[in-house]
N, C-alpha and C positions, 0 to 999 in steps of 0.2 A: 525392427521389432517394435508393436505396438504396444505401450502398456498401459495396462485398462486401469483406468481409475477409481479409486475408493469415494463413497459418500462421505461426505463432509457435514455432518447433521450442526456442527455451530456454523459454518458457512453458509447452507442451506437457510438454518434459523433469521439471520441476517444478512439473507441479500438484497433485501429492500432498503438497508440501513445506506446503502450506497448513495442514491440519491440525495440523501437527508446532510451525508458527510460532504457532498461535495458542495451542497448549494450552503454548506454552513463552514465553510472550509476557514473561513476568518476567524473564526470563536476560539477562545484560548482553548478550549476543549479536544481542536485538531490538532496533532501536530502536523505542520508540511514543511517538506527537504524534496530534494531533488538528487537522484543520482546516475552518473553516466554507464553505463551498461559496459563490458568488457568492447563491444563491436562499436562502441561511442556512441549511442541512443542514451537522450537522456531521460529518464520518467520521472514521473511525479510519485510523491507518496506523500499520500492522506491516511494519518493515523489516528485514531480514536482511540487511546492508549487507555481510558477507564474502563474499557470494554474487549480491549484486546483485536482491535478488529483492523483492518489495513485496504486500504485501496490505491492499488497503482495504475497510474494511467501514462498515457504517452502519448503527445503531440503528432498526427500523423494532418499537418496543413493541410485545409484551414482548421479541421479541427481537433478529438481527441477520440482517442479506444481506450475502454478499460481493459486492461492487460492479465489484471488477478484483481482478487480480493480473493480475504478469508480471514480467520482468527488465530492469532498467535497464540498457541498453545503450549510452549516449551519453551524453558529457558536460553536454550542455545537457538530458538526463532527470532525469541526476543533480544538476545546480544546482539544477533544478526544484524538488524534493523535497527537497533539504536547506534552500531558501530556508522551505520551509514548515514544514520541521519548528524552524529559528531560531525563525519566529514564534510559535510553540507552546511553546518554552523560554523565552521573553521574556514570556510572559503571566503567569506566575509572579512 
């Protein structure tokens, strides 16, 4: 079964903002963690946390796909994604 998808109007508003996060991705302004997927794929996450806005991507050699983006709207989006990015600061 296919399930059709909803517009995303903050998503939509900033999908240009992609670009901008990833070529700035050094600035204390991003945060970036890494985390390994259930199947062992590990992606990246770029977060714009002033903004609410997230970009993950994933190494597929030599280079990369964006996998998602969008804006974290909800407090249980955002546990989500800071639970993972903990585990990523803890690996160190």
């Amino acid at each position: 079964m296919h399930r059709q998808r909803v517009f995303d109007r903050h998503r939509a508003n900033k999908i240009h903002w992609i670009k901008c996060i990833l070529e700035n991705c050094e600035e204390e302004e991003i945060a970036y963690f890494e985390f390994p997927e259930t199947d062992g794929t590990l992606r990246e996450y770029y977060w714009y946390k002033e903004e609410s806005f997230l970009v993950i991507m994933q190494r597929i050699t030599p280079n990369y796909i964006i996998v998602s983006c969008f804006h974290i709207d909800n407090k249980r989006n955002k546990e989500y994604f800071e639970e993972r990015e903990r585990w990523y600061q803890n690996q160190g």
